[in-house]
N, C-alpha and C positions, 0 to 999 in steps of 0.2 A: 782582186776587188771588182765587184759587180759597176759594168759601165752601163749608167742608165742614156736612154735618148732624147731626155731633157731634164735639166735642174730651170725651175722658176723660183726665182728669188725675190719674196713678193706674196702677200694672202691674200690682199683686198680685193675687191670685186672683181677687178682685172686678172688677179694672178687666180684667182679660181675661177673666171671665166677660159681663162687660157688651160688651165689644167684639164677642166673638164672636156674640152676640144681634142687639147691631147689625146684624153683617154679615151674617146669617142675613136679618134685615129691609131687607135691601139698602140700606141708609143708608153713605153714606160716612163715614169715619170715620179718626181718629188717636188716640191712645194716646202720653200724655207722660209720663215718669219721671223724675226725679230721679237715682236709682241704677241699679244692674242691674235684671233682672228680676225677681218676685215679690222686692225687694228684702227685705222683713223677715224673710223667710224665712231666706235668705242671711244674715243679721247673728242666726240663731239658735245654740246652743251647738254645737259642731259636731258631736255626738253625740245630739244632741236626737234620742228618739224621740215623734213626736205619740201623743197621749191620746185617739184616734178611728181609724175602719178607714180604711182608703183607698176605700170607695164614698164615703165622704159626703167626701170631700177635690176629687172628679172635676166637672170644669167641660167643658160642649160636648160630653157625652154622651160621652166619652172615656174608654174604662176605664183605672184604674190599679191598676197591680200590682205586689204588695210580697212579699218574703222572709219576712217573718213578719207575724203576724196584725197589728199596726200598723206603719205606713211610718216610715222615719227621714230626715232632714232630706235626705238625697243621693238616696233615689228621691223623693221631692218635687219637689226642686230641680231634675232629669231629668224626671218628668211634666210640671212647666209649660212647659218650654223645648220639650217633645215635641208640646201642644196646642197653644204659639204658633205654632210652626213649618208645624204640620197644617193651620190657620186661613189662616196666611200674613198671622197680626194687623200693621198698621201701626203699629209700637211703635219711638218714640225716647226711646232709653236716655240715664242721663248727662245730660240736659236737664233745666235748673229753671228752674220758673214765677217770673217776680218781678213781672208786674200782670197783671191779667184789666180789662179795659174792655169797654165795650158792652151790651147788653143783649138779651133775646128776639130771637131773629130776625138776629145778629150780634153774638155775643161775638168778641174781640178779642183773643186771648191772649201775652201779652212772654213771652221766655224767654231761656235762655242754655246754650250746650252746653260743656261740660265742656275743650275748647276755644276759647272768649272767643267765637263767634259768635253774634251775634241774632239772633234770630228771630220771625216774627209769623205768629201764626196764627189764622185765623178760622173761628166756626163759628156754626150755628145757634141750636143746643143745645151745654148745659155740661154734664158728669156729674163729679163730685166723688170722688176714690174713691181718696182719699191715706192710707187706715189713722191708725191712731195710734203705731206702736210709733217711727217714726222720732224724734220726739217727745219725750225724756223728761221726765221731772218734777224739776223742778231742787230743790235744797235749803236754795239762798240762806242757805247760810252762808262764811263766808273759806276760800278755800282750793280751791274748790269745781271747780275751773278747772285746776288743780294738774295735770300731765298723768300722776300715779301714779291717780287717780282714774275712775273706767267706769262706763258705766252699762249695758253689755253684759257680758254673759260667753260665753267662747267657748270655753274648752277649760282645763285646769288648771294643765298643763304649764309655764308660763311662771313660777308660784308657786310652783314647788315651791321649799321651805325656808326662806318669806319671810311676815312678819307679814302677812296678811291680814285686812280687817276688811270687814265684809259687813253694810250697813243695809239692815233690811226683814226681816219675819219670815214671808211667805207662801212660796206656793209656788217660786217661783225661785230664791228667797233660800235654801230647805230645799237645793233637788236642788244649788246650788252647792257651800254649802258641806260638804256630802258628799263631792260630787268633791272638793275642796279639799285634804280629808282625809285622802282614800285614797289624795290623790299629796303629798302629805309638805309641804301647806304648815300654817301655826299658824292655824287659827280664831277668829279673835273675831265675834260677832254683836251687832248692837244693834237693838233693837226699842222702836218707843215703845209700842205695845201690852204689857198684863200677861201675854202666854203669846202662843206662837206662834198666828197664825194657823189658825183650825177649818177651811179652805178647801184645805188642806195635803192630798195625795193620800193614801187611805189608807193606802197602802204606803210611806208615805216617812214621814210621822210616826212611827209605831214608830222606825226608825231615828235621827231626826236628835232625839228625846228621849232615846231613848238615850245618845248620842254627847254633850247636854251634861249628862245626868246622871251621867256618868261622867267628867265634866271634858276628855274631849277636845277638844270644841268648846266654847268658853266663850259663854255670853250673856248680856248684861243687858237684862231687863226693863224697861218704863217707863223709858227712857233715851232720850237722842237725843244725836247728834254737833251738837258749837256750832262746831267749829274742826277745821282740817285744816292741818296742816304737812308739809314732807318727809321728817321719819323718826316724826311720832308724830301722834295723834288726839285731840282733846278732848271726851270722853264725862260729860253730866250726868245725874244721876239723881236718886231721892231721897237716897241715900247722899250726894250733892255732885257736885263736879267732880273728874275725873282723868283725865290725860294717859296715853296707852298707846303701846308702841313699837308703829311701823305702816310696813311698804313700799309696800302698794296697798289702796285705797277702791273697792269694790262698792257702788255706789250701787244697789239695786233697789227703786227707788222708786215703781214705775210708768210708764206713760207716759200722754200726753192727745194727741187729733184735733187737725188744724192750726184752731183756730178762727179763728184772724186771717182764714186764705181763705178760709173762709166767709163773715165779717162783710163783706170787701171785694166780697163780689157780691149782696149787702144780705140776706143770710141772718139771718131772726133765733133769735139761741141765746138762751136760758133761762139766766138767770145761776145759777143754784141746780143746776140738772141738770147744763147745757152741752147740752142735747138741742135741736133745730133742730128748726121750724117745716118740718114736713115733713107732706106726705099719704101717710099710710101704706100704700094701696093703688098709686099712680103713683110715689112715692117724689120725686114734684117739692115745692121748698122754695117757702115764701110769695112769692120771687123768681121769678119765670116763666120759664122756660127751663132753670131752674139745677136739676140731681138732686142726690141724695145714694146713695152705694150703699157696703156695708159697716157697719164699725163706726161713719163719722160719724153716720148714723142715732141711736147710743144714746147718743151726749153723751159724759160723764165716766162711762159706765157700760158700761164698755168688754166687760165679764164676756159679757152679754146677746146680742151677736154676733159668730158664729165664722167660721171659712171652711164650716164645714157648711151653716149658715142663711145667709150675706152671701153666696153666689156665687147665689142664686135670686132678689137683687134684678136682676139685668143681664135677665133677660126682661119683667119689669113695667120698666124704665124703656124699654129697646126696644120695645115694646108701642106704649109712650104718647105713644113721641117719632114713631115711625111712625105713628101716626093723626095726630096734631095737624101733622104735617107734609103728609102726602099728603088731608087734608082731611076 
């Protein structure tokens, strides 16, 4: 079986920034996904417009160009496909990892394609580069499983006229239930913080204070959901407990990096951070062979790396795997 000089496992911006490095440093190389392409991207709102220009979005020296002064989620989603395409990256879609065996010098990789077939692949080197948004942060309370219950949101439409309740008070939680609003479905928010989140875009706070000072959007404070049923919600606070009629649960809870795949290629994470034993100049983990590229670098601090600063780790790991490889 053919031993490639790296397996990245990972599409989004990052794993095909890193790709493309590679290939530039003429390493052979594949590209393993899970979902589609720059998948999180693709599971973003579908009107999402990014909070950055489009130079700092552009990976492999590839300009991207947008209609107005920041891109929104459809020329994004056409940029990436336009730079894999250019590279002519080796990227299989639809394929998920379930073990990594081996170590420096021949990692071993199991997987599965979205049609039942196996597959094994081997490589030198590992590059790591699965994001966190796939991920979310579960709530671990009853109910939680309930298929009225998301932890994405994608567009309004589907809500309109229908009890929504929406947990989390930052920023996602804000620009939803706005939309929510404005297309006719009922608001409720809960938040265990005492006041929305200060991290809320400037321009969306005014409004979405508005909106529950004015009672149209309802929120409690210092609250959390204990229980989820199929037409109602159980919200404690200090007030007590009270059940609310409810059609769908917005979970936006966050999300967390796969730590399990890390721990299984003997990665060590920082139980207080989630931050991985990484050199921060080569981006290689206390495990020899094995990178990190992206947000797994920040742990549970996910804030700290964007696609503007994660798409400039793919040259320092190609860098490092190209010398330590050719000697």
């Amino acid at each position: 079986m053919e031993i490639l000089d790296v397996i990245i496992i990972g599409a989004g911006p990052t794993g095909l920034a890193t790709a493309i490095e590679c290939k530039k440093a003429g390493l052979s190389l594949v590209a393993i996904e899970k979902g589609c392409l720059v998948n999180s991207i693709s599971n973003y709102p579908t009107e999402m417009i990014f909070f950055t220009t489009p130079e700092l979005l552009e990976i492999g020296d590839i300009p991207m160009t947008s209609l107005r002064e920041k891109p929104n989620r459809v020329e994004a989603l056409k940029y990436y496909r336009r730079v894999a395409q250019h590279y002519q990256l080796p990227v299989r879609l639809y394929e998920r990892v379930d073990k990594i065996e081996g170590s420096d010098g021949d990692f071993v990789v199991h997987s599965e394609t979205q049609h039942g077939e196996k597959r094994v692949t081997r490589g030198r080197k590992l590059v790591l580069a699965t994001g966190y948004y796939d991920l979310p942060n579960r709530l671990g309370i009853p109910g939680e499983d309930l298929p009225k219950v998301r932890h994405y949101y994608r567009e309004a439409h589907p809500f309109s006229s229908c009890d929504v309740l929406i947990i989390g008070g930052k920023n996602s939680a804000a620009i939803a239930a706005l939309d929510l609003y404005r297309h006719g479905a009922r608001v409720t928010m809960v938040h265990r913080g005492a006041a929305l989140h200060r991290h809320i875009k400037y321009w969306i706070m005014p409004d979405i204070e508005n909106r529950i000072k004015s009672g149209e959007i309802t929120a409690h404070f210092n609250a959390v959901v204990k229980a989820i049923e199929e037409s109602r919600v159980l919200i404690s606070s200090a007030e007590g407990e009270r059940w609310v009629k409810n059609d769908f649960v917005l979970a936006m809870t966050g999300y967390h990096p796969d730590f399990d795949m890390q721990k299984s290629v003997g990665v060590h994470i920082d139980p207080t951070s989630g931050r991985p034993e990484c050199n921060p100049q080569t981006l290689e983990t206390n495990s020899p062979g094995v990178y990190l590229a992206g947000v797994l670098v920040a742990g549970t601090h996910t804030s700290e790396i964007f696609i503007e600063n994660g798409r400039f780790h793919g040259k320092a790991i190609a860098g490092d795997i190209a010398r330590k490889l050719r000697g």
